[in-house]
PyMOL Python script that loads the backbone (N, CA, C, O; Angstrom):
from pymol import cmd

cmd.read_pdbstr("""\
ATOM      1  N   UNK A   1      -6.363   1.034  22.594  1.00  0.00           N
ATOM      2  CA  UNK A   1      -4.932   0.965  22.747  1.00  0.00           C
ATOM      3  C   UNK A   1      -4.483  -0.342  22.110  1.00  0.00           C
ATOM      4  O   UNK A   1      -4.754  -1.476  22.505  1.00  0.00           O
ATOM      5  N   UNK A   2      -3.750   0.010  21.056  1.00  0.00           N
ATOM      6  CA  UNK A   2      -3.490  -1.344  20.291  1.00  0.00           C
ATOM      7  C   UNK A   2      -1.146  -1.498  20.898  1.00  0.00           C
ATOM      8  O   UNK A   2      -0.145  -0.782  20.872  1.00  0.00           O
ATOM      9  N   UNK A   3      -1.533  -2.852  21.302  1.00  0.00           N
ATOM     10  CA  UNK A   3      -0.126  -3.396  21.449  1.00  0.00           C
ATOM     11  C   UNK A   3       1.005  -3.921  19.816  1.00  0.00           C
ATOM     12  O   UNK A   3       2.170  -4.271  19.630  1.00  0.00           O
ATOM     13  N   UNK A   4      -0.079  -3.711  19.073  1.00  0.00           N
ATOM     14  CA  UNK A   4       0.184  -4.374  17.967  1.00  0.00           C
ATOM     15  C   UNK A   4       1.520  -3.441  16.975  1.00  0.00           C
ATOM     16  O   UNK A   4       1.780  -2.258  17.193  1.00  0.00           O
ATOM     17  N   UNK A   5       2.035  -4.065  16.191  1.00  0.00           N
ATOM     18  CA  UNK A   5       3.348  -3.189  15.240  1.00  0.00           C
ATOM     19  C   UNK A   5       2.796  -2.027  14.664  1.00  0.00           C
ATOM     20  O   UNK A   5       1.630  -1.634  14.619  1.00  0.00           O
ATOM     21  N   UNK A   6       3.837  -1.555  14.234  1.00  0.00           N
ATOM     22  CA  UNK A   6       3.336  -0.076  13.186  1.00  0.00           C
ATOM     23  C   UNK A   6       2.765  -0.157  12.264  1.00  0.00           C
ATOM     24  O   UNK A   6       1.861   0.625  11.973  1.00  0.00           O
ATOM     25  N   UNK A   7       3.277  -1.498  11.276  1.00  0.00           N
ATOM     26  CA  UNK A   7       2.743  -1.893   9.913  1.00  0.00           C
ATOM     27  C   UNK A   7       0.807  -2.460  10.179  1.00  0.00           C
ATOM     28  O   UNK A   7      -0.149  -2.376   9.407  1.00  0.00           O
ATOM     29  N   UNK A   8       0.891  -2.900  11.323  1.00  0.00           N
ATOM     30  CA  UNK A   8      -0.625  -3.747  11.477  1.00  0.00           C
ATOM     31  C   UNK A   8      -1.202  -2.642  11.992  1.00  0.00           C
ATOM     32  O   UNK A   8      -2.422  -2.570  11.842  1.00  0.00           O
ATOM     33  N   UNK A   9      -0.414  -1.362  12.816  1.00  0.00           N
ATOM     34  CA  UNK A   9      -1.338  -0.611  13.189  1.00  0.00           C
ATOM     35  C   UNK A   9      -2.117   0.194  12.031  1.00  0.00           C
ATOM     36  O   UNK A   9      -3.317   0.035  11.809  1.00  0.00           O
ATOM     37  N   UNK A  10      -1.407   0.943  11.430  1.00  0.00           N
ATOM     38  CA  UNK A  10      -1.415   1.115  10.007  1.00  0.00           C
ATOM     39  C   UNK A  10      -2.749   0.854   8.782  1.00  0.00           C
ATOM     40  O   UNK A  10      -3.519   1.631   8.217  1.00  0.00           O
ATOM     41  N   UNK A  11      -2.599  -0.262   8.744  1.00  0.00           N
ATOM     42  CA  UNK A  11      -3.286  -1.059   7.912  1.00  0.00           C
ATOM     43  C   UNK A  11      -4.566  -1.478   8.902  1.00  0.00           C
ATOM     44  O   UNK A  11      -5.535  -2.052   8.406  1.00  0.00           O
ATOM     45  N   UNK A  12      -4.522  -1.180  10.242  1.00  0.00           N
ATOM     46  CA  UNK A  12      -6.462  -1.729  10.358  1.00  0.00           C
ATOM     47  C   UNK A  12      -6.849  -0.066  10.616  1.00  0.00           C
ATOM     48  O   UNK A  12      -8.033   0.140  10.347  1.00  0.00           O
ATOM     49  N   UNK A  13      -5.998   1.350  11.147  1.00  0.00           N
ATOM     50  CA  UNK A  13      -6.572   2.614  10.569  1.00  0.00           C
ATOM     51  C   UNK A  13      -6.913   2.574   9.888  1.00  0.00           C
ATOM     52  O   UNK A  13      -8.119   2.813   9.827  1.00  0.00           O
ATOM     53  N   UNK A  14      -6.159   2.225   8.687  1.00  0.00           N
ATOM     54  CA  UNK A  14      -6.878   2.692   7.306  1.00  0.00           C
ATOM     55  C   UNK A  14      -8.009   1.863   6.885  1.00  0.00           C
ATOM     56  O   UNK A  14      -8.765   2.443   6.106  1.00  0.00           O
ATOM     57  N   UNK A  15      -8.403   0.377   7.263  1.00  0.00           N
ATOM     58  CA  UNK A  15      -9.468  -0.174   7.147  1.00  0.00           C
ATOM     59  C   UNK A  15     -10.360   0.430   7.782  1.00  0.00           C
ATOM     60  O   UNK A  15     -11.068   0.708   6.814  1.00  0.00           O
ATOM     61  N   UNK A  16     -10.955   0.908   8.746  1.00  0.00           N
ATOM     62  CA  UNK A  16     -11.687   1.757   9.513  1.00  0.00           C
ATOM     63  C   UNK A  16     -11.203   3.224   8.804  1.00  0.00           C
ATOM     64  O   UNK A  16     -11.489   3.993   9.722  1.00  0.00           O
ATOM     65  N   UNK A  17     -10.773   3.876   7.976  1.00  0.00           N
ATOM     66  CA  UNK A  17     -10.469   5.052   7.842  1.00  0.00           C
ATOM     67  C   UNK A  17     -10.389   5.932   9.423  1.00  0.00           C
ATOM     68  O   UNK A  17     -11.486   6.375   9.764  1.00  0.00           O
ATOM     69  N   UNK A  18      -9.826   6.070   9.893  1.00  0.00           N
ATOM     70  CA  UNK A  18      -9.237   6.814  11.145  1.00  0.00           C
ATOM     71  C   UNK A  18      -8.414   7.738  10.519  1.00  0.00           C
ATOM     72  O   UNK A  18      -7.595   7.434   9.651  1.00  0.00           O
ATOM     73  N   UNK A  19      -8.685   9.280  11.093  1.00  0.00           N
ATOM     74  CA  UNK A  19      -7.885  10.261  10.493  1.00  0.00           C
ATOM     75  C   UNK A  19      -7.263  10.960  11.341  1.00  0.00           C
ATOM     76  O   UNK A  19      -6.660  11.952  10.930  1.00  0.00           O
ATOM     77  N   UNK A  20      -7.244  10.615  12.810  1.00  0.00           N
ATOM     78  CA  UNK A  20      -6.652  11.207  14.075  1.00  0.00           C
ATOM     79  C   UNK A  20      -5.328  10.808  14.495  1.00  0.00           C
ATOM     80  O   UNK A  20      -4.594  10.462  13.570  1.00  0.00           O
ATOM     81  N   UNK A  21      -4.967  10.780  15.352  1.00  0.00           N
ATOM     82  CA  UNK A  21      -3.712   9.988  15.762  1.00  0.00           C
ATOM     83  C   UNK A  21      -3.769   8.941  16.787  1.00  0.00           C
ATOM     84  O   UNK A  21      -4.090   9.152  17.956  1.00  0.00           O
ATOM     85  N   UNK A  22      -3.473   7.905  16.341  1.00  0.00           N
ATOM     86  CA  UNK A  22      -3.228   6.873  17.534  1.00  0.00           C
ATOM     87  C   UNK A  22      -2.223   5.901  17.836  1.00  0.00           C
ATOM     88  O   UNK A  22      -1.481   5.503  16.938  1.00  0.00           O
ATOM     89  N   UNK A  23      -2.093   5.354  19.348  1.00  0.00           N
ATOM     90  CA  UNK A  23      -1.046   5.076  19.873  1.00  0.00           C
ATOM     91  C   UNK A  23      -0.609   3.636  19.780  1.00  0.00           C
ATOM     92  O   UNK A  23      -1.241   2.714  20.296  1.00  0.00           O
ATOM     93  N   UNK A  24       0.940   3.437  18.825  1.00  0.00           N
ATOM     94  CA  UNK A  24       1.362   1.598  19.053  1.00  0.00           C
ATOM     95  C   UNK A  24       1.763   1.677  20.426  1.00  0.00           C
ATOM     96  O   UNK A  24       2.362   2.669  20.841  1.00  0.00           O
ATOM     97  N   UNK A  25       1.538   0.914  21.004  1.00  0.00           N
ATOM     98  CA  UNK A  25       2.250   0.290  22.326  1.00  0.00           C
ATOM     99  C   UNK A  25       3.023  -1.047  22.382  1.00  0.00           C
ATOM    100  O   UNK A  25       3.039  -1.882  23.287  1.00  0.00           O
ATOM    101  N   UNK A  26       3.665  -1.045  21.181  1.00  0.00           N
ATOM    102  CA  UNK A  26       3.963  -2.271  20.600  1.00  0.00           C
ATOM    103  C   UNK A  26       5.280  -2.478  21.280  1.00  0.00           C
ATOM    104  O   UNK A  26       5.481  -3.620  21.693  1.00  0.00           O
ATOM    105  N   UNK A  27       6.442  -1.364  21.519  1.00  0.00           N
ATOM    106  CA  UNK A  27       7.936  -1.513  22.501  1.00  0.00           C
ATOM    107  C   UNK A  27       8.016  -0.374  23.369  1.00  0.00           C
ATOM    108  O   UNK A  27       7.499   0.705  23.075  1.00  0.00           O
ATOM    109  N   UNK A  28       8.596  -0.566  24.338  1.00  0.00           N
ATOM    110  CA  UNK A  28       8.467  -1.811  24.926  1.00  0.00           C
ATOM    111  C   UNK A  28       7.262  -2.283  25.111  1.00  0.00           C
ATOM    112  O   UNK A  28       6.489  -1.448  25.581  1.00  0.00           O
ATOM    113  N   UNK A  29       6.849  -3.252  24.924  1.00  0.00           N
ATOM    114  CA  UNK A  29       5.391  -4.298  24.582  1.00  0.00           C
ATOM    115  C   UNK A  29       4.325  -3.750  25.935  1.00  0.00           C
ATOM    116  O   UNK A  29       4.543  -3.608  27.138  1.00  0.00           O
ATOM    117  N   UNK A  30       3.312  -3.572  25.225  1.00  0.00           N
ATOM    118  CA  UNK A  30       2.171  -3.277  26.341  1.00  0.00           C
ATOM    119  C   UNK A  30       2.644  -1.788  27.182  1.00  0.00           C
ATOM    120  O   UNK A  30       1.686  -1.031  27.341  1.00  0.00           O
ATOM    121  N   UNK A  31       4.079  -1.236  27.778  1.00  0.00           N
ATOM    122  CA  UNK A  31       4.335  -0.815  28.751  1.00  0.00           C
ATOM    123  C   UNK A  31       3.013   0.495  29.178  1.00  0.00           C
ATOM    124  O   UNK A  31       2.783   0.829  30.340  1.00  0.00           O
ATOM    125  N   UNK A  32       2.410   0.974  28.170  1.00  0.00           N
ATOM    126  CA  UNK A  32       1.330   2.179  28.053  1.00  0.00           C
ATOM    127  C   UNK A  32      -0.136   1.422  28.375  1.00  0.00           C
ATOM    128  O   UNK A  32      -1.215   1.910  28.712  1.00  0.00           O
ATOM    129  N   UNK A  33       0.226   0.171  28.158  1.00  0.00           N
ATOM    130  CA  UNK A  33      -1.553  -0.522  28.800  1.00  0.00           C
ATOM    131  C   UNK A  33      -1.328  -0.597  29.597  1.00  0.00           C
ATOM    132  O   UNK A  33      -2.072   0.001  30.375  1.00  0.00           O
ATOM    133  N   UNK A  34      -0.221  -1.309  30.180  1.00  0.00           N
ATOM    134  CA  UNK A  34       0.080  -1.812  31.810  1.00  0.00           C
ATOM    135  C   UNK A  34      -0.176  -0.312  32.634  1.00  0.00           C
ATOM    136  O   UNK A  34      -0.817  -0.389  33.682  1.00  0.00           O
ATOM    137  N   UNK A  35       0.243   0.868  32.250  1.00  0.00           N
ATOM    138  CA  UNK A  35      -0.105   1.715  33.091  1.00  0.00           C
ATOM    139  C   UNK A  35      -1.419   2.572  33.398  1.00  0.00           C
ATOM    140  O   UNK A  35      -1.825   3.264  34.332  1.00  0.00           O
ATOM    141  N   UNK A  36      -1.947   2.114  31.943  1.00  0.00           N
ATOM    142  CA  UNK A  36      -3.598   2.346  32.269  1.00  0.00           C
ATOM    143  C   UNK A  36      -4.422   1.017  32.737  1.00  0.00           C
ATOM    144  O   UNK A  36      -5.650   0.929  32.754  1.00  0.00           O
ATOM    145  N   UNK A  37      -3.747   0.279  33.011  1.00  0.00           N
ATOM    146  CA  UNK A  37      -4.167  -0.741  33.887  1.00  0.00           C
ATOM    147  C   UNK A  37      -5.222  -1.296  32.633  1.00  0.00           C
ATOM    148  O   UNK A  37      -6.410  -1.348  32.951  1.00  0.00           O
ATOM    149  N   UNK A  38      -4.934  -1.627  31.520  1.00  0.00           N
ATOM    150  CA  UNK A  38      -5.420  -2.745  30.329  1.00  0.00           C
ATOM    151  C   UNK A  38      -4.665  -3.634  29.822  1.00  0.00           C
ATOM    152  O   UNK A  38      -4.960  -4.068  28.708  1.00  0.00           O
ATOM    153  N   UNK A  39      -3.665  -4.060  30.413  1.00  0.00           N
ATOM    154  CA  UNK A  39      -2.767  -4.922  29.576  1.00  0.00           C
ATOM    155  C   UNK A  39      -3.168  -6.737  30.147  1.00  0.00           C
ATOM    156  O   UNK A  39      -2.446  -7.224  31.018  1.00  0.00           O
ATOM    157  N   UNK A  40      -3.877  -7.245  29.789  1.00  0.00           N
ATOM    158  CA  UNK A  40      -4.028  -8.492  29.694  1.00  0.00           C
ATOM    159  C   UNK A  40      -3.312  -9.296  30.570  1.00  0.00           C
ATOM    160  O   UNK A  40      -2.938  -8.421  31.351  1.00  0.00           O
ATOM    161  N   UNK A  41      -2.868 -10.293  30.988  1.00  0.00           N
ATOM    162  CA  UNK A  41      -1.977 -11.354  31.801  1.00  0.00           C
ATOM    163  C   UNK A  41      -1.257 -11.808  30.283  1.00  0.00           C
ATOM    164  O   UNK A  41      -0.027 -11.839  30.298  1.00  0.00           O
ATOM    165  N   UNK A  42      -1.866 -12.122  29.124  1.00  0.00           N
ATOM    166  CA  UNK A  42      -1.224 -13.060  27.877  1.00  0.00           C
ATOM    167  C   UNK A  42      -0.701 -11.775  27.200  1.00  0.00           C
ATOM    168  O   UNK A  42      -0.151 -11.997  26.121  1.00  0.00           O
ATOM    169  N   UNK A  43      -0.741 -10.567  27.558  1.00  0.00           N
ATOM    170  CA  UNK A  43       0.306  -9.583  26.969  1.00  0.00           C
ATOM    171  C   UNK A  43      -0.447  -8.732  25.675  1.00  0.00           C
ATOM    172  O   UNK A  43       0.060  -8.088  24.757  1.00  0.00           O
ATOM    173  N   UNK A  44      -2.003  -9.044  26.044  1.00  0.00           N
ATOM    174  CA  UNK A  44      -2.467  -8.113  25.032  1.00  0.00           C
ATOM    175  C   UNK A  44      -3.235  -7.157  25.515  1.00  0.00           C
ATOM    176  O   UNK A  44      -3.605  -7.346  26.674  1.00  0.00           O
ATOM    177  N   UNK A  45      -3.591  -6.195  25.002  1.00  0.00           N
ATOM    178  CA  UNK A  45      -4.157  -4.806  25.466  1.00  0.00           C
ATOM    179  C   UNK A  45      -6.113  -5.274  25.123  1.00  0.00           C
ATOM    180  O   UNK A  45      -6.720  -5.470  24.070  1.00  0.00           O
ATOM    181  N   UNK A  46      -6.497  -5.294  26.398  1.00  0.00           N
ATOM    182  CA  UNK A  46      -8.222  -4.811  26.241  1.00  0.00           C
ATOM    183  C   UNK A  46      -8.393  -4.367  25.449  1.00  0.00           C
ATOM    184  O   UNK A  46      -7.375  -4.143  24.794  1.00  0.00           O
ATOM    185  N   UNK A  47      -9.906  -3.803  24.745  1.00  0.00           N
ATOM    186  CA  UNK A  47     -10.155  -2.857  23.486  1.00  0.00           C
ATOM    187  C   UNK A  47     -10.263  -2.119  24.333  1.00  0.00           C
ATOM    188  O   UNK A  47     -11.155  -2.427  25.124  1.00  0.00           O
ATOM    189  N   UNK A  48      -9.486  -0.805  24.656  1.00  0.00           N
ATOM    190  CA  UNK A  48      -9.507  -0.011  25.001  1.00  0.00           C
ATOM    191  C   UNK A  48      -9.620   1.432  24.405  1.00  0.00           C
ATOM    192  O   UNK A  48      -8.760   1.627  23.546  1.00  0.00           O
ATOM    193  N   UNK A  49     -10.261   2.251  24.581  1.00  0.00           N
ATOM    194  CA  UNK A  49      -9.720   3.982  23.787  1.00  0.00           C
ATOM    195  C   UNK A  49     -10.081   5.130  25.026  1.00  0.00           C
ATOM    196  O   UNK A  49     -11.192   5.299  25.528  1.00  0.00           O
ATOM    197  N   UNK A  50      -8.987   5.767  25.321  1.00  0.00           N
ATOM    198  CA  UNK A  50      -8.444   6.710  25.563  1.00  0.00           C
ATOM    199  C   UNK A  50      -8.407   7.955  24.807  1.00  0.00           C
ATOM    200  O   UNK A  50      -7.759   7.950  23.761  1.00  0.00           O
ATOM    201  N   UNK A  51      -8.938   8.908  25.136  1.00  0.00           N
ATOM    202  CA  UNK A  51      -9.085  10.187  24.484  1.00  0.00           C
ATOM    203  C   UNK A  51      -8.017  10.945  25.520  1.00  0.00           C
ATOM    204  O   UNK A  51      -8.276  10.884  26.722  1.00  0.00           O
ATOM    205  N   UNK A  52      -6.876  11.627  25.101  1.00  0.00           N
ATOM    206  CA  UNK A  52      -6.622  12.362  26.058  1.00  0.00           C
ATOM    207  C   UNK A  52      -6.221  14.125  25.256  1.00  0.00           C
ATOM    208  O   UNK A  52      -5.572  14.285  24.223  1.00  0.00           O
ATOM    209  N   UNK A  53      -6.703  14.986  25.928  1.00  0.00           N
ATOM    210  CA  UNK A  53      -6.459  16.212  24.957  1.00  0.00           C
ATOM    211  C   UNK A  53      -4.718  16.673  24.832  1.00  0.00           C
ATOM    212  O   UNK A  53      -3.683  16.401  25.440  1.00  0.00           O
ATOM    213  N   UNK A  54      -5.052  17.374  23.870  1.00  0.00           N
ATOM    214  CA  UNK A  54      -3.599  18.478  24.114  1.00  0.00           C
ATOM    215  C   UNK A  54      -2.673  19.547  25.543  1.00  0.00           C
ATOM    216  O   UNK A  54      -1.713  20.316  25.509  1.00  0.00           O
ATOM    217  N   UNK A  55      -3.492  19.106  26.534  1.00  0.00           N
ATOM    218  CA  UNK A  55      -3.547  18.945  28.003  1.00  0.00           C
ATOM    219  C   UNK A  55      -3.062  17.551  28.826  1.00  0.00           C
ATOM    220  O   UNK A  55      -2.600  17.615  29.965  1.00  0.00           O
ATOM    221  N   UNK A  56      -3.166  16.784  28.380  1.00  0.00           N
ATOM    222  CA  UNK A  56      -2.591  15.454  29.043  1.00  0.00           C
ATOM    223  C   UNK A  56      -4.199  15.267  29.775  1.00  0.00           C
ATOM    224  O   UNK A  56      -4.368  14.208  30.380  1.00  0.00           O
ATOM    225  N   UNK A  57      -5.107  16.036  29.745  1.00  0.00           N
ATOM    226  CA  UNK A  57      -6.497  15.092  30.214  1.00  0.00           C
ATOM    227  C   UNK A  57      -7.175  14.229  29.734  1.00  0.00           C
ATOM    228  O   UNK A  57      -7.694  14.388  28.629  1.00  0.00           O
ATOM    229  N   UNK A  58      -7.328  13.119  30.446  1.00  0.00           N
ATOM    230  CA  UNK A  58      -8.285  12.364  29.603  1.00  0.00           C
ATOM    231  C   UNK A  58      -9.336  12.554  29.229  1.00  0.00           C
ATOM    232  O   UNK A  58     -10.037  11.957  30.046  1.00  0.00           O
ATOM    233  N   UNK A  59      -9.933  12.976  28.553  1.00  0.00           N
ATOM    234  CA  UNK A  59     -11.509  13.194  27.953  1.00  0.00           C
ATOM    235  C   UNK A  59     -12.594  12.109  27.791  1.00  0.00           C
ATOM    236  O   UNK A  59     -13.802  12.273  27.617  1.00  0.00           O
ATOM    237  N   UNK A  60     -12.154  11.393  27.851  1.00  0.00           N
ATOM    238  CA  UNK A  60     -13.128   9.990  27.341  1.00  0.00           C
ATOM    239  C   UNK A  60     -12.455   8.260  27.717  1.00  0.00           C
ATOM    240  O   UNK A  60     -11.652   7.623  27.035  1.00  0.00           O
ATOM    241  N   UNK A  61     -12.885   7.992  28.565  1.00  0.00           N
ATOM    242  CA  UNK A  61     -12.645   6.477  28.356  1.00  0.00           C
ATOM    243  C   UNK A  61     -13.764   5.413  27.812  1.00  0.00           C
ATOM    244  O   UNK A  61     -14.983   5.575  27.755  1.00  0.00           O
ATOM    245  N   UNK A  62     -12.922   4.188  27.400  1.00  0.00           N
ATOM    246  CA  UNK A  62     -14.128   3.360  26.718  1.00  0.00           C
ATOM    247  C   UNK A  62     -13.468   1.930  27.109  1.00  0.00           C
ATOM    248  O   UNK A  62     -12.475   1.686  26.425  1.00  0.00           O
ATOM    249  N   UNK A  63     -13.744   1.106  27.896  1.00  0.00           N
ATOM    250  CA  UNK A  63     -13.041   0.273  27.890  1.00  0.00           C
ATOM    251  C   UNK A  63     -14.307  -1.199  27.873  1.00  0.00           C
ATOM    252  O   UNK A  63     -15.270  -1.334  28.629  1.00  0.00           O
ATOM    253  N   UNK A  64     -13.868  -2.113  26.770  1.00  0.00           N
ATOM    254  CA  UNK A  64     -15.239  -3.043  26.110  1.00  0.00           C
ATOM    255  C   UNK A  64     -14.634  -4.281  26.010  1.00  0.00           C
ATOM    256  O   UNK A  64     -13.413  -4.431  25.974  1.00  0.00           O
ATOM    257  N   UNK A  65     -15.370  -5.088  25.969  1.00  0.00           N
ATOM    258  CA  UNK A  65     -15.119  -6.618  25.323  1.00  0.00           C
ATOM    259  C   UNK A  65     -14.310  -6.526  23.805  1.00  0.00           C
ATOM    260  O   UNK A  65     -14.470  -5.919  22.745  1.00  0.00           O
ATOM    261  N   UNK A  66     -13.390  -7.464  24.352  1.00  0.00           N
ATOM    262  CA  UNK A  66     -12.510  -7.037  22.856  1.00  0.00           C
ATOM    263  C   UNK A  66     -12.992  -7.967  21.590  1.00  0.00           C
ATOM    264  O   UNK A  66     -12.171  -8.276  20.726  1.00  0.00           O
ATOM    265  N   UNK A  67     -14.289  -8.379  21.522  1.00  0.00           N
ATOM    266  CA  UNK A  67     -15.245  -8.558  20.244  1.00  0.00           C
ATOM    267  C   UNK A  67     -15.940  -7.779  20.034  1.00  0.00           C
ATOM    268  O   UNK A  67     -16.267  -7.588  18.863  1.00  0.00           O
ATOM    269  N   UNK A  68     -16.393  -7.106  20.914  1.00  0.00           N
ATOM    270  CA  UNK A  68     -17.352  -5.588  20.633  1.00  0.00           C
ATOM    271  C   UNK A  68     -17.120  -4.459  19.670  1.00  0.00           C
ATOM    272  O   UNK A  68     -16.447  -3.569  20.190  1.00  0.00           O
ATOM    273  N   UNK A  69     -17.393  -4.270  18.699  1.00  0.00           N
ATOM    274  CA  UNK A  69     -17.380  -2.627  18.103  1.00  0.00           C
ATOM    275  C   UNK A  69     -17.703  -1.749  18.564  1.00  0.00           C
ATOM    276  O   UNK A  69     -18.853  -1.673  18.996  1.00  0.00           O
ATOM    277  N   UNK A  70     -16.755  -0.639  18.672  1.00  0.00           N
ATOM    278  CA  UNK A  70     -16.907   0.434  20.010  1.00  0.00           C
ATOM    279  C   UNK A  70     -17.897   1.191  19.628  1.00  0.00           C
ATOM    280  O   UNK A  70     -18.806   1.671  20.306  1.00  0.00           O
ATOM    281  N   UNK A  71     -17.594   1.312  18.055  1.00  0.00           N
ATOM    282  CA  UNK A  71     -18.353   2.518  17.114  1.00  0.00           C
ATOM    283  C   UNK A  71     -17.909   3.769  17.256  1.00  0.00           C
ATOM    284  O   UNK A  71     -17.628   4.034  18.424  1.00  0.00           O
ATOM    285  N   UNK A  72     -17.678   4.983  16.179  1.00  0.00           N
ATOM    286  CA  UNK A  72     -17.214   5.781  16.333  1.00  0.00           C
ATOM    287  C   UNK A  72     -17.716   6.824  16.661  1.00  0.00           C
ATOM    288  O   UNK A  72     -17.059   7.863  16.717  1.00  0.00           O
ATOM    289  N   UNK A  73     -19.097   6.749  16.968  1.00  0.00           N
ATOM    290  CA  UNK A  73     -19.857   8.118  17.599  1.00  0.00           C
ATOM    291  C   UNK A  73     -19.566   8.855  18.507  1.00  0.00           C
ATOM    292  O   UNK A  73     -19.453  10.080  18.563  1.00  0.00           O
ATOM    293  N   UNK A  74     -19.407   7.829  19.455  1.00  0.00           N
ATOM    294  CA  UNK A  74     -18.562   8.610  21.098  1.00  0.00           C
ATOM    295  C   UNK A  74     -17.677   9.402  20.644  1.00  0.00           C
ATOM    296  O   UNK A  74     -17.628  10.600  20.922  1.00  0.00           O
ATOM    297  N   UNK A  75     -16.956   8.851  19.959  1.00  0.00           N
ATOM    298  CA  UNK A  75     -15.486   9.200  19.844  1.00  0.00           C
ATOM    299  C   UNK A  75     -15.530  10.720  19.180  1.00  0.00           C
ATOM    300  O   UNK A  75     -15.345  11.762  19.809  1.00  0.00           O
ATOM    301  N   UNK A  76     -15.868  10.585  17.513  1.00  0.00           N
ATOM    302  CA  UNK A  76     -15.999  11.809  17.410  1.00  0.00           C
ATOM    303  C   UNK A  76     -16.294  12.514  17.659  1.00  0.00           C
ATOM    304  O   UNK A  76     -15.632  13.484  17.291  1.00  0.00           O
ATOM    305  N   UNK A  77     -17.618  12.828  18.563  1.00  0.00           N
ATOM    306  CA  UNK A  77     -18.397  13.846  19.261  1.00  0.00           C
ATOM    307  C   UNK A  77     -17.622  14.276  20.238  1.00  0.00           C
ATOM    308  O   UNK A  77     -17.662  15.455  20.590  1.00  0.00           O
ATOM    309  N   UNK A  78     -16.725  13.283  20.870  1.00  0.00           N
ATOM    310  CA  UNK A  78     -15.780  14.024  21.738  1.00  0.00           C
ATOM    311  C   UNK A  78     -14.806  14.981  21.020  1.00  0.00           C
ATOM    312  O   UNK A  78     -14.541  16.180  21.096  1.00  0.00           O
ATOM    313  N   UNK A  79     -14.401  13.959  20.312  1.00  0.00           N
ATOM    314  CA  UNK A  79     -12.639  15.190  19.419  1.00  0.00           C
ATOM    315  C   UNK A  79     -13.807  16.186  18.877  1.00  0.00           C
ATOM    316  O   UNK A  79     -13.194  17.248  18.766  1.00  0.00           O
ATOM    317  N   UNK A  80     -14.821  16.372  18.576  1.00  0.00           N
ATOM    318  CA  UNK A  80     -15.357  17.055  18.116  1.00  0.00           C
ATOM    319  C   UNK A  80     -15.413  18.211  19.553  1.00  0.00           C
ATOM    320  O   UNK A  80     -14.613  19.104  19.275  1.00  0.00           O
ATOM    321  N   UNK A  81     -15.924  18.437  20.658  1.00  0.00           N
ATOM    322  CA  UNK A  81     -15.970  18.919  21.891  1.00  0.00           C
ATOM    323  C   UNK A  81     -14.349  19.442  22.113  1.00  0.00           C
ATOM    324  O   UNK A  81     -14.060  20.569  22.515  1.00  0.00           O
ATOM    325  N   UNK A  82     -13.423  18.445  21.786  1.00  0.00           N
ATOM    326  CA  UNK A  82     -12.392  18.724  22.087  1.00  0.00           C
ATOM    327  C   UNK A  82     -11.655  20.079  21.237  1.00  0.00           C
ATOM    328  O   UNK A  82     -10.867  20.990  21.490  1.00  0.00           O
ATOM    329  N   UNK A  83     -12.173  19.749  20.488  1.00  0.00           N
ATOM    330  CA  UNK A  83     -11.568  21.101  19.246  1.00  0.00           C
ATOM    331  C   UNK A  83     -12.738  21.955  19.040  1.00  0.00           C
ATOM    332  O   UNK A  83     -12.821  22.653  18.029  1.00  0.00           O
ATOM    333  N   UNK A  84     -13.780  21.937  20.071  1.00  0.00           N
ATOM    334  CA  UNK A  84     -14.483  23.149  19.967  1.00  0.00           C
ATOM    335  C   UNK A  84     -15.364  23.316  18.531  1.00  0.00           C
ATOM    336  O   UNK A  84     -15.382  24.397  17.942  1.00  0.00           O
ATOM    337  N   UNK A  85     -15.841  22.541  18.204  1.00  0.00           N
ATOM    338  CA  UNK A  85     -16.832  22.309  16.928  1.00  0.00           C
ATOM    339  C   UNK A  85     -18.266  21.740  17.158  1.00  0.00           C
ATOM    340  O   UNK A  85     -19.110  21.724  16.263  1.00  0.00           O
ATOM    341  N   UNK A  86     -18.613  20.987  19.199  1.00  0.00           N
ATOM    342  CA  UNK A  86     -19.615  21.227  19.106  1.00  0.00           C
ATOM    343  C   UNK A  86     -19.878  22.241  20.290  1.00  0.00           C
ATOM    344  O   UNK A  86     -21.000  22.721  20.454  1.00  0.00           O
TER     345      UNK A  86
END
""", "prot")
cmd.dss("prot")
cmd.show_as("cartoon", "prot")
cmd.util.cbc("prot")
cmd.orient("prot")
């Protein structure tokens, strides 16, 4: 869960090539971390990721040290589960 603008969100997808959809929480600032209970005290979001389906369920949480690389294995294997491909 990135707190960060559209333009920065943007531009570190596409550095990581990410081809899914994901969420700014940039205005009102944080308000989507604060309710998954990741929003920092200094107003920044944990490295957090949230999988939630086309259901509003969450499928996957990951919540890490925000120097850590999450890596994208989890992840896809889930959207992968999620859309029925594995």
């Amino acid at each position: 869960m990135l707190t960060d603008n559209l333009p920065s969100l943007k531009a570190w997808t596409q550095g990581i090539n990410v081809s899914f959809p994901v969420l700014s929480d940039y205005w009102p600032h944080g308000h989507t971390a604060l309710k998954y209970d990741v929003l920092r005290s200094e107003g920044i979001a944990e490295r957090a990721i949230f999988i939630i389906d086309k259901k509003g369920i969450i499928r996957y949480i990951d919540v890490h040290d925000i120097n850590e690389d999450p890596g994208m294995n989890a992840i896809i294997r889930t959207l992968e589960e999620i859309e029925g491909k594995k």
